[in-house]
C-alpha positions as CSV (number, residue, x, y, z in Angstrom):
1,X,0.0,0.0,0.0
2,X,1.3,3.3,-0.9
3,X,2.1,5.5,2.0
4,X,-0.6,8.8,1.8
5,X,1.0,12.2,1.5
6,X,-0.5,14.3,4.5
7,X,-3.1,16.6,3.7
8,X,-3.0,20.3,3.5
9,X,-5.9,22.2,4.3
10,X,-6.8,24.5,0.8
11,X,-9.9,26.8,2.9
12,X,-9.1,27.9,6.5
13,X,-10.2,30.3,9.1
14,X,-7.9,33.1,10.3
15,X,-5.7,31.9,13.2
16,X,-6.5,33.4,16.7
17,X,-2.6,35.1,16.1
18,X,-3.7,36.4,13.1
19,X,-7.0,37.8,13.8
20,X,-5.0,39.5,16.8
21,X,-2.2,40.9,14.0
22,X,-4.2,42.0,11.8
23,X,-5.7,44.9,13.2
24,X,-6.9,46.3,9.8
25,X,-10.1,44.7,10.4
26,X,-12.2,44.5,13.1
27,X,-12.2,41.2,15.1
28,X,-15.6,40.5,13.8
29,X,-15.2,40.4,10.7
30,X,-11.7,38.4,10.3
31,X,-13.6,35.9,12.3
32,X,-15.8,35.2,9.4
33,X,-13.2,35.3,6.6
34,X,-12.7,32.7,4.8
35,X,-8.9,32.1,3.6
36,X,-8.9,29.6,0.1
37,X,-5.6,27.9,-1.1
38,X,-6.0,28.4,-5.2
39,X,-2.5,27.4,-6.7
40,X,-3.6,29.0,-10.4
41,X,-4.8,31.9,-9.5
42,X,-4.9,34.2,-12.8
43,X,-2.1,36.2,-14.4
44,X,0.7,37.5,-12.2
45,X,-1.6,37.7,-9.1
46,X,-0.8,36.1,-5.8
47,X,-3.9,36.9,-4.3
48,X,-7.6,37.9,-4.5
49,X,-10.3,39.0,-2.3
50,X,-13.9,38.3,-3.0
51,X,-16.2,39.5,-0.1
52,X,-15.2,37.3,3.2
53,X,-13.1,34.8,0.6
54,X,-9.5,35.2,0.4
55,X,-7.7,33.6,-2.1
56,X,-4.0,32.6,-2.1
57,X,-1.3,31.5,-4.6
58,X,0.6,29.9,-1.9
59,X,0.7,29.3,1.9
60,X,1.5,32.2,4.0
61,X,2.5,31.6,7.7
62,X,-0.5,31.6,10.0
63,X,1.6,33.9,12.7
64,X,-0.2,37.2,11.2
65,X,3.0,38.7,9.1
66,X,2.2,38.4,6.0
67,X,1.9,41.2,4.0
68,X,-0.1,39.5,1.3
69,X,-2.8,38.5,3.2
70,X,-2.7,41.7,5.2
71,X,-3.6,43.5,2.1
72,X,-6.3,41.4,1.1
73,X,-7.9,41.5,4.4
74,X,-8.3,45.4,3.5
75,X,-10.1,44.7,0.4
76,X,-12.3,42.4,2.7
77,X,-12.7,45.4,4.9
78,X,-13.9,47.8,1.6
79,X,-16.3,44.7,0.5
80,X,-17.9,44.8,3.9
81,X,-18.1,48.3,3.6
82,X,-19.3,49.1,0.3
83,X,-21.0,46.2,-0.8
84,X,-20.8,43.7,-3.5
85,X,-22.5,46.7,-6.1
86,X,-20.2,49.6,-4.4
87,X,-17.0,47.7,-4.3
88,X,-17.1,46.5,-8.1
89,X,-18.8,49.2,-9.4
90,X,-15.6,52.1,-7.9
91,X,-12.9,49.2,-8.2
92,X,-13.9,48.8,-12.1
93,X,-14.5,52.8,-12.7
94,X,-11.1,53.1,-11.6
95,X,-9.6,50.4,-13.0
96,X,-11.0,51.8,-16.6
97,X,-10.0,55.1,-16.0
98,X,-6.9,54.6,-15.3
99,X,-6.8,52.6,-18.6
100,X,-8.3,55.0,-20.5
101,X,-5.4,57.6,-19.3
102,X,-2.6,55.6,-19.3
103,X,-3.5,52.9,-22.2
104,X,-1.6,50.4,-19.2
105,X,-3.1,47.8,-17.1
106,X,-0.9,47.4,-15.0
107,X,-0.6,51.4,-14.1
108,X,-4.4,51.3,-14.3
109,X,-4.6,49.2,-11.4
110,X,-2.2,50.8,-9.6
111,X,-4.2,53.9,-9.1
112,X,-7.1,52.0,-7.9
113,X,-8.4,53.9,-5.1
114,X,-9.0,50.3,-3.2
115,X,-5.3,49.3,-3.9
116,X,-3.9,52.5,-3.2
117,X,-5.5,52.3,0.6
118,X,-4.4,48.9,0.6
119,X,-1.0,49.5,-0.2
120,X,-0.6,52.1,2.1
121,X,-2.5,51.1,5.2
122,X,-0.6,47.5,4.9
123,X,3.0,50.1,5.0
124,X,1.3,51.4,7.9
125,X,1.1,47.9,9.4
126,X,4.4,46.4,8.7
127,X,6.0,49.7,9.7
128,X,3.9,49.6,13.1
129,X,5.0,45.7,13.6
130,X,8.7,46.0,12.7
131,X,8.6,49.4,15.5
132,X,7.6,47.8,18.1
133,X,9.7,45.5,20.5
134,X,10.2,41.6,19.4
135,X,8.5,40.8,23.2
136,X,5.5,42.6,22.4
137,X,5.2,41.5,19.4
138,X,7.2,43.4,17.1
139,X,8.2,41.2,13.6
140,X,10.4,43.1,11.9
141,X,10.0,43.1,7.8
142,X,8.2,39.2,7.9
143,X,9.6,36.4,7.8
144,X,12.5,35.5,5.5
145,X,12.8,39.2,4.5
146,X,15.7,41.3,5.5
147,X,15.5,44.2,8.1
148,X,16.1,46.8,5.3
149,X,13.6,44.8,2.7
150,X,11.1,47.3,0.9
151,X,8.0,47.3,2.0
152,X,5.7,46.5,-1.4
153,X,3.2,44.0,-1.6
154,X,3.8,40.6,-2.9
155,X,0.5,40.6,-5.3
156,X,1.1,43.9,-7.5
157,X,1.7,43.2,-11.3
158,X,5.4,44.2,-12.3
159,X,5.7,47.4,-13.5
């Protein structure tokens, strides 16, 4: 009999640790989010929020450092707040403007107002974590990054 390869879980909940880290939610609602492993996720993305679903490229840690699904816990955060109409209708206004101007996609999404705030309110995170003390909690960049490692998001299309 061929031994079994052990399972890996491709939906989750948020870890208690990481519904504590990630602080750009409220408690409630990372405790109904929904985090889905999807290996072939389209184009150059790593990443994609749908409402409470997250979807991942790849595993992140579950200790509440990772920047990728720290930004896609603020577009859960602009879902909850604007809806399923409000959210698609501004994210896709934006998205073809920004087309329309720069003939670009990749500079069109850019200037998303959604990715914009999620971009800079995840810099706001990481540089709060990587301030504070290790014994309080403090992470530095995340793991495997160096101290001085820029602080971009994992899931933006090369420019």
């Amino acid at each position: 009999m061929a031994a079994r390869r052990p399972s890996r879980r491709r939906i989750r909940r948020l870890t208690s640790e990481e519904v504590d880290a990630y602080h750009l939610i409220s408690a409630d609602l990372s405790q109904r989010v929904w985090v889905v492993r999807i290996p072939d996720l389209p184009g150059p993305y790593a990443g994609l929020a749908l409402g409470r679903f997250v979807f991942l490229a790849r595993e992140v840690p579950p200790s509440g450092s990772s920047l990728l699904l720290a930004h896609e816990l603020v577009h859960v955060r602009q879902w909850a707040e604007l809806g399923i109409a409000g959210f698609l209708f501004r994210y896709l206004r934006d998205f073809s403007r920004g087309l329309k101007q720069h003939r670009n996609w990749q500079k069109a999404y850019r200037q998303i107002d959604a990715e914009e705030e999620a971009r800079r309110l995840v810099d706001q995170w990481a540089e709060d974590r990587s301030s504070r003390p290790a014994a309080s909690g403090g992470a530095g960049p995340g793991p495997g990054l160096p101290p001085d490692a820029p602080r971009s998001i994992e899931n933006d299309p090369p420019t």
